[in-house]
PAZA-253766 format. One record per residue: residue in one letter; x, y, z of N, C-alpha, C in turn. Coordinates in steps of 0.001 Angstrom, whole numbers, plus 500000, padded with zeros to 6 digits. Layout:
REM PAZA-253766
AXYZXYZXYZ...
***
This chain:
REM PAZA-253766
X483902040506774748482983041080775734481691040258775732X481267039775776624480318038739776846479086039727777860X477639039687777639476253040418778429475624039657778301X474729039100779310473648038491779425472955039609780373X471918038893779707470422039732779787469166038808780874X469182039325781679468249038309782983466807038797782795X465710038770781945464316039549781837463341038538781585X462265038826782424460946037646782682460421037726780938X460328038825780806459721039482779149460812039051778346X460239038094777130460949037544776114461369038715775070X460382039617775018460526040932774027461766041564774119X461803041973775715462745043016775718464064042241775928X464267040923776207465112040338775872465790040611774602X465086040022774215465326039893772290465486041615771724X464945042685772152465227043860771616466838044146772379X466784044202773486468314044500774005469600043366773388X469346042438773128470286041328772444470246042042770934X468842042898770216468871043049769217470127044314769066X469563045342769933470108046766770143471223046508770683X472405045546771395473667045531771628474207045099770432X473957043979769670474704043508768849474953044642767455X473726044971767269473928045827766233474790046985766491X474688047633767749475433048581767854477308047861768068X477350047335768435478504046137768548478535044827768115X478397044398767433478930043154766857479411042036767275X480911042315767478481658041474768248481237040959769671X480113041528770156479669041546772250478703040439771596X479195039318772298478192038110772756477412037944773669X476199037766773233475210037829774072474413036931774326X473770036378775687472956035451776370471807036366776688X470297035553776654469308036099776994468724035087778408X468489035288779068467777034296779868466571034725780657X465329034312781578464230034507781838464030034276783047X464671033526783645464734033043785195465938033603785911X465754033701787461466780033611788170468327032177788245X467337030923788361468133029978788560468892030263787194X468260030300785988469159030416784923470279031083784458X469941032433785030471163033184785214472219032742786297X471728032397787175472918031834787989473980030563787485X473151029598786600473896028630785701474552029061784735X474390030250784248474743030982782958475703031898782994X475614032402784401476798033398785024478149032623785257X477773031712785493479128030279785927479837029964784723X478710029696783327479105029192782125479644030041781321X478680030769781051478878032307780017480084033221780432X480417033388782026481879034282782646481060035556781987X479823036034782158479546037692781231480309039213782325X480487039595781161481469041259781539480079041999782037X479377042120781630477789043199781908476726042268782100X475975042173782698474562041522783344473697042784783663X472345042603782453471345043662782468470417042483783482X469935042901784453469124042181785257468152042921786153X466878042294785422465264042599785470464939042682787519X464521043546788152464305043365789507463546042712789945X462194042362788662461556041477789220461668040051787874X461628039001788429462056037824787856460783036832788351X460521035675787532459329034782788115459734033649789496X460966033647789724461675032886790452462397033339791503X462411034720791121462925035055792528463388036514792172X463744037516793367464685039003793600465423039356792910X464977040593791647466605040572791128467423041310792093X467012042018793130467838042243793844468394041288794919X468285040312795277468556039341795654469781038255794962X469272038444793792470054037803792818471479038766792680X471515040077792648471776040783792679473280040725793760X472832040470794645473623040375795713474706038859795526X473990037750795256474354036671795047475545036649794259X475195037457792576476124037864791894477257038324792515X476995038956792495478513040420792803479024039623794715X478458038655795192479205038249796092479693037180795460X479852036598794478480671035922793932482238036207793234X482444037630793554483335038336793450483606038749791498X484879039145791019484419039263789887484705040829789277X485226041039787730485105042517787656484106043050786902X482921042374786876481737042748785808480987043683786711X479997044519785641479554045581786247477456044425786181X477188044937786861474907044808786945474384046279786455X473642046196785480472663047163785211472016046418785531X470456047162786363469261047075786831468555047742785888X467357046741785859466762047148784953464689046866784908X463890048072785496462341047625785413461544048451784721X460069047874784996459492048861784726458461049852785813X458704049337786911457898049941788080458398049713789054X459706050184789526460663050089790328459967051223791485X460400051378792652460796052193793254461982052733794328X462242053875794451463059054681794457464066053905795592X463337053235796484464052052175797409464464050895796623X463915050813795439464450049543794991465980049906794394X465742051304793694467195052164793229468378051988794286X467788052215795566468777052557796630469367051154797272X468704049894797064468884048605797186470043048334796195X469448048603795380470619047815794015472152048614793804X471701049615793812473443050648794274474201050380795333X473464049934796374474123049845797379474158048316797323X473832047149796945474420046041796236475157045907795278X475673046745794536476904047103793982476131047187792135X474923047086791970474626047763790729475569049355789959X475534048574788935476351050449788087475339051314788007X474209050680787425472983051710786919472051051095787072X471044051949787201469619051730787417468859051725786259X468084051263785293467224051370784233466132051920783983X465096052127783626463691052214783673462942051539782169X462386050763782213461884050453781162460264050969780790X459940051367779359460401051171778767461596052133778394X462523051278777513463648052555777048463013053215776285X462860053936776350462100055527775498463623056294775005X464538056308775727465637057235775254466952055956775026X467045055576773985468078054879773161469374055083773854X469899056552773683470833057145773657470958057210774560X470650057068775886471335056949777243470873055807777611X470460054333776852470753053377777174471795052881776822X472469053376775597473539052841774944474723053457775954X474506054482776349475865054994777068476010054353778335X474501054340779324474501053935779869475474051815779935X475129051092779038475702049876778955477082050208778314X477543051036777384479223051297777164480016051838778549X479071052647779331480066053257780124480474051809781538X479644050965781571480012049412782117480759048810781568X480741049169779898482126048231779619482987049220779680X483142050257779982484439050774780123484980051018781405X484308050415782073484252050032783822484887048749783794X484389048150783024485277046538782725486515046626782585X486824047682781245487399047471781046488646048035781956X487932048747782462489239049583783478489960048844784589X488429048161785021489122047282785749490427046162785685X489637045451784009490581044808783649492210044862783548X492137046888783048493471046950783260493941047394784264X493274047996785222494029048041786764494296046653787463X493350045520787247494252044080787651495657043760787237X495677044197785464496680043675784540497974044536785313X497849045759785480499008046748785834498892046287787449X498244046333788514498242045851789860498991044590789645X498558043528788843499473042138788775501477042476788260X501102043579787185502473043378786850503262044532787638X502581045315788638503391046135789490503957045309790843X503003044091791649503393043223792035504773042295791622X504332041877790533505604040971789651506994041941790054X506880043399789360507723044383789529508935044346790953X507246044598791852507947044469793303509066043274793837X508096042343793453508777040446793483510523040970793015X510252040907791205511515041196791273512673042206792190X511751042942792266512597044168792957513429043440794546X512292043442794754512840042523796119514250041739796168X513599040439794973514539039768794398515789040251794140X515791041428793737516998042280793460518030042741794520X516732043745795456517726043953796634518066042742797394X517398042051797236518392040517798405519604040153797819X519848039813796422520947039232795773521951040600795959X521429041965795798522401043346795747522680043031797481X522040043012798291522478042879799761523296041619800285X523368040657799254523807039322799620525361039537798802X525451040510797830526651040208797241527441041385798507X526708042362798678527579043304799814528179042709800660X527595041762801356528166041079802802528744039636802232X528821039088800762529684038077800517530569038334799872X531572037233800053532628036570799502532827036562798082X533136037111797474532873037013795905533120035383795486X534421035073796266535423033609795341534843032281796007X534168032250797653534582031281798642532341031403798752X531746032896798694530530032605798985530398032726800390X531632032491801132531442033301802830530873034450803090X530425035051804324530494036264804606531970037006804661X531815038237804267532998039361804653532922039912806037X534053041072805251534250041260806862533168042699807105X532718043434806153531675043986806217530526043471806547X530152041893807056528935041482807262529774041407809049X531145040494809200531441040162810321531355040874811396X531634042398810780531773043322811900530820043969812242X529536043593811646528280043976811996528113042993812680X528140041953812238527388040763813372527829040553814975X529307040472814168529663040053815972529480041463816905X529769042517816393529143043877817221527830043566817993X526644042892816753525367042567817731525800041153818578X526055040467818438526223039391819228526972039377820431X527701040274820177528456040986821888527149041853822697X526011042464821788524898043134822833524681042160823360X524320040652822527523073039784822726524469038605823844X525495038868824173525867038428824948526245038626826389X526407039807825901526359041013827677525094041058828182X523899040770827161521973040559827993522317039158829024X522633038442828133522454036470828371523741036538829539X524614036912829531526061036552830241526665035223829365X526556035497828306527303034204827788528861034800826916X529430033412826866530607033627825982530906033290824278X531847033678823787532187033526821941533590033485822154X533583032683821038535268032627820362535465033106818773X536474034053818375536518034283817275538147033192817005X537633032635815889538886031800815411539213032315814352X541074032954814178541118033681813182542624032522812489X542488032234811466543158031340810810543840031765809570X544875031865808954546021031904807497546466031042807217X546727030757805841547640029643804944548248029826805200X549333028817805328550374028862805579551232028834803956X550539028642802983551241028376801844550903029087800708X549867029761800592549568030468799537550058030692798119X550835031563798706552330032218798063552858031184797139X553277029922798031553668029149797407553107028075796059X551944028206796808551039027653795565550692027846794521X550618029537794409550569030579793074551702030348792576X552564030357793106554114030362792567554170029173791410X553709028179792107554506027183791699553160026378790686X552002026827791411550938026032790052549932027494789776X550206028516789707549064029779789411547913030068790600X547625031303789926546604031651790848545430031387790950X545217030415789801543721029754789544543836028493790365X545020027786791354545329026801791920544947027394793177X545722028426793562545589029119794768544038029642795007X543176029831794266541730030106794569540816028842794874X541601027656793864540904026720794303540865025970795583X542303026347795819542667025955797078541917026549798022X541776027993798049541279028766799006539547028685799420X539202027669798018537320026828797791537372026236798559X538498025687798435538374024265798947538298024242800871X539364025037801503539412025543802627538103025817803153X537539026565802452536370027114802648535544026591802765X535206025258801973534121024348801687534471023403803088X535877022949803562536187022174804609535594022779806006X536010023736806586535325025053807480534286024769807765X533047025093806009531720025057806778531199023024807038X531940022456806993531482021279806883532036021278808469X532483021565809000533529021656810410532378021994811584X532228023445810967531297024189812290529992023902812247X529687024412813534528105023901813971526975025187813193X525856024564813416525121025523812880525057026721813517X525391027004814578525391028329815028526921029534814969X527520028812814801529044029222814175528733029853812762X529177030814812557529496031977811819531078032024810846X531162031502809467532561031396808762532418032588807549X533662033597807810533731034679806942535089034692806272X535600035100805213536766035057804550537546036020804520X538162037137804744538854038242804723539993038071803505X539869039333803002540923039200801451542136038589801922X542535037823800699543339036680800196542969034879801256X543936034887802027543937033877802820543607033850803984X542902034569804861542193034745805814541234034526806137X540741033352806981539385033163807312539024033531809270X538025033782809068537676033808811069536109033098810948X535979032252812060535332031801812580534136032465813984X532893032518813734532268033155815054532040031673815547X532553031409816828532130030339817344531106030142818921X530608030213818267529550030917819948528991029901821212X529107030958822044529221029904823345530780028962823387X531709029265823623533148028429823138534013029207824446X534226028784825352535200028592826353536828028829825290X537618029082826267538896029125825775539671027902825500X539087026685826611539402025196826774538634024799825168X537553025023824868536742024276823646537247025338822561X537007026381822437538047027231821007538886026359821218X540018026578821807541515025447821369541185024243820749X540078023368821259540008022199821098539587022086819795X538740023163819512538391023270817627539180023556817278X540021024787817374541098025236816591542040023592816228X542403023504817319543471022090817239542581020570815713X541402021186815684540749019847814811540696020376813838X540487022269813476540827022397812190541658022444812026X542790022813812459544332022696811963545224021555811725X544602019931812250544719019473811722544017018543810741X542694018789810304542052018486809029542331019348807975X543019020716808064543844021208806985544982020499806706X545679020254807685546976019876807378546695018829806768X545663017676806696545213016511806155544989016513804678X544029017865804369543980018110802981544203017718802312X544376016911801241544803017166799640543835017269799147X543907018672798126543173019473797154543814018793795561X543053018369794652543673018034793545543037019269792692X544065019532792034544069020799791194544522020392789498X543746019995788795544504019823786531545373018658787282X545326017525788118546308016571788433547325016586789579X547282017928790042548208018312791329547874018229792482X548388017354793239548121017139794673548359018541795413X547599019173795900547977020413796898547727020178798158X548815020695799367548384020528800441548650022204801280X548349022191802486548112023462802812548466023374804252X549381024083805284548863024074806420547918025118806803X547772025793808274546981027076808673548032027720810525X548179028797810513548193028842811458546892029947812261X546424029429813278545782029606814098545405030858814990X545019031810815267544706032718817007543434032362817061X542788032611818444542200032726819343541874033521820089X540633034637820132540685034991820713539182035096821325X538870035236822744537683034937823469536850036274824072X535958036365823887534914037057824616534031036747825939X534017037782827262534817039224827439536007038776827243X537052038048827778538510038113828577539126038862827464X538907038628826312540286039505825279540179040826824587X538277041297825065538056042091824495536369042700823934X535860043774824087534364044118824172533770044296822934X534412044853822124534007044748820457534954043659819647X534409044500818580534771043330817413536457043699816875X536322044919816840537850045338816722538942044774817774X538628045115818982539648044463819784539871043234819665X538720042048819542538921040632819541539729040307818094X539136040831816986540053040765816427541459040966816011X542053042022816712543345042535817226544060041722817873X543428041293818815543442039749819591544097038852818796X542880038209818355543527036525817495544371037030816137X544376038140815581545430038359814729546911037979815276X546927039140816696548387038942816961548732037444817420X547454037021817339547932035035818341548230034417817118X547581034485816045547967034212814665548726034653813662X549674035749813890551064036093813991552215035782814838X551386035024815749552372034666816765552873033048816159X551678032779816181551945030744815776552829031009813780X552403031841813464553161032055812235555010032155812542X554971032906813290556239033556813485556816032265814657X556220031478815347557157030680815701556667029083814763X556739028908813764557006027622813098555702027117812357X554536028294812218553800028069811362552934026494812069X551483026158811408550737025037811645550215025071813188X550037026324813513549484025860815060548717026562815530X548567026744816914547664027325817350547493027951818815X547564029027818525547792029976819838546402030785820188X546247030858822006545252031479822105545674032995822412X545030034481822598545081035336822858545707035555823779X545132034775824982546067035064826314547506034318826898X547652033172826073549055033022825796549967033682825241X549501034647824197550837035613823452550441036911824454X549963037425825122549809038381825575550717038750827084X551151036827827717551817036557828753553747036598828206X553504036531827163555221036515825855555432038061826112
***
C-alpha cells in the first residue's frame, strides 16, 4: 500500500508520514510540497491514497485534484486544509475526493478511520477488478465452450463435415432466401460404392479412412459457397447453390469421376472407391429440404441399382 502526502507545510507532512507508518508499518509513504511534484510522483510512486492539501504554493489542490482522478486509476484523494470552505468541500466530492479533512487534526481517531476506510475502498476496488477480470475470463471461456458444444452438434464426428442436423436447417433457410431472390440450388446426394467391401477386406479403420479421405477430396472440389455434409456411414450431399440442372450434372459428372480416380493408401494398401450419384434441383424437384432430398436419394438409388458409378438427375428417374 503506497500514500503520498501533497502539503505546502513540511510539519504536517512529516506528522501524517509519522502517524501512518506507525499505525501501519508496512504503507509506504511519499511526502511532497508542490503540485508539479505530486504530479511526477503520482506517475512514479503508482500511490493507493493521496492526502492532498487544497491549497498548494503552485497551484489548486482542487485542480490538481481533478487532474488526478482524470488520469483514471483505483486510488481514493483525501482532502485535506485548514480554512477550507464549505464550497471547497462540495468541489472536491464532486471531483471525486473520498473525504474531506480539516486541519488541525485535533481528533486522531477519525483521522485514522477516516484514511483506513480509503484503503478499504482500494482495496475493494482492487478486488472487484480481480473478480470483474476473472468473471470476464469465465465468460470468454464460456463462450468458448458453447461454440465448440454447438460446433460438435452440427458436425461430423469422423470427416469434420456438417450433419444432417445442421443440413436441414440450412437448406430450409436457403430455400426462404431463394424464393426472396428467385434463384436456384442443387443438392448433390452421393454413396460409395464400396464400403462394405473395404471393411471386409482391410477393416473398419480402412473404411473411415477412406471415408477422410472422400471428404477431404469434396471440399477441395466445391466452391466457396457450396455447402458439404456427411450423413451416417457413406453418405455425403452437397448444397450447391445457384446450379442449374445442366451445371449440377456437370459437377456431379467431375466428382464422380475424381472419385473413381482416387487412390487412398491405407498401412500400404492401395484403395479405390467409386460413388454413385442423384440430383436433385430447386424449385423443379421440390420446396423443402425433405422433398429434395427424397429426390436425389431415389436418383441415387437409381444409378446404384442400374450399374453403380454414375449419375442421375431427379427428373430423369421420375420419367422411369
Amino acid at each position: 500500500m503506497n500514500i503520498l502526502i501533497v502539503d505546502d507545510e513540511p510539519y504536517v507532512g512529516r506528522f501524517l508520514s509519522d502517524f501512518i507508518t506507525t499505525i501501519e508499518p508496512e504503507i509506504k509513504v511519499k511526502v511532497v510540497e508542490r503540485a508539479a511534484e505530486a504530479v511526477r510522483c503520482f506517475e512514479e510512486f503508482n500511490p493507493d491514497i493521496v492526502l492532498l492539501d487544497i491549497h498548494l504554493p503552485d497551484g489548486n489542490g482542487i485542480d490538481l485534484l481533478r487532474d488526478l482522478k482524470g488520469r483514471g486509476g483505483r486510488f481514493e484523494v483525501l482532502m485535506i486544509s485548514g480554512n477550507a470552505t464549505l464550497e471547497d468541500a462540495v468541489q472536491a466530492i464532486k471531483y471525486g475526493a473520498y473525504d474531506f479533512l480539516l486541519k488541525p487534526f485535533s481528533d486522531l481517531g477519525l483521522l485514522e478511520k477516516s484514511i483506513f476506510r480509503a484503503i478499504d475502498s482500494v482495496n475493494l476496488k482492487t478486488q472487484n477488478e480481480l473478480l470483474m477480470a476473472q468473471l470476464a475470463q469465465r465468460n470468454i471461456e464460456l463462450e468458448e465452450l458453447n461454440r465448440r458444444l454447438h460446433s460438435l452438434s452440427i458436425s461430423d464426428d469422423l470427416t469434420g463435415l456438417y450433419n444432417m442436423r445442421f443440413m436441414n436447417e440450412f437448406v430450409n433457410k436457403e430455400i426462404l432466401r431463394a424464393k426472396r431472390y428467385n434463384r436456384n440450388f442443387s443438392i448433390i446426394l452421393l454413396d460409395l460404392d464400396s464400403l462394405k467391401s473395404t471393411n471386409d477386406k482391410y477393416g473398419h479403420l480402412a473404411g473411415s479412412h477412406l471415408i477422410k479421405s472422400v471428404a477431404g477430396l469434396l471440399m477441395q472440389m466445391v466452391r466457396r459457397s457450396d455447402t458439404v455434409a456427411r450423413f451416417g456411414g457413406d453418405e455425403f450431399l452437397i448444397f450447391a447453390d445457384e446450379l442449374n440442372y445442366e451445371s449440377a450434372m456437370s459437377v456431379g459428372e467431375r466428382i464422380r469421376e475424381s472419385i473413381e480416380k482416387m487412390q487412398v493408401n491405407f498401412e500400404g494398401n492401395i484403395i479405390t472407391t467409386t460413388a454413385s450419384i442423384g440430383i436433385a434441383c430447386f424449385p423443379d424437384d421440390g420446396v423443402d429440404f425433405k422433398e429434395l432430398f427424397s429426390k436425389a436419394d431415389a436418383a441415387m438409388y437409381f444409378a446404384k441399382n442400374n450399374g453403380k458409378n454414375r449419375v442421375y438427375l431427379a427428373r430423369e428417374v421420375s420419367k422411369t
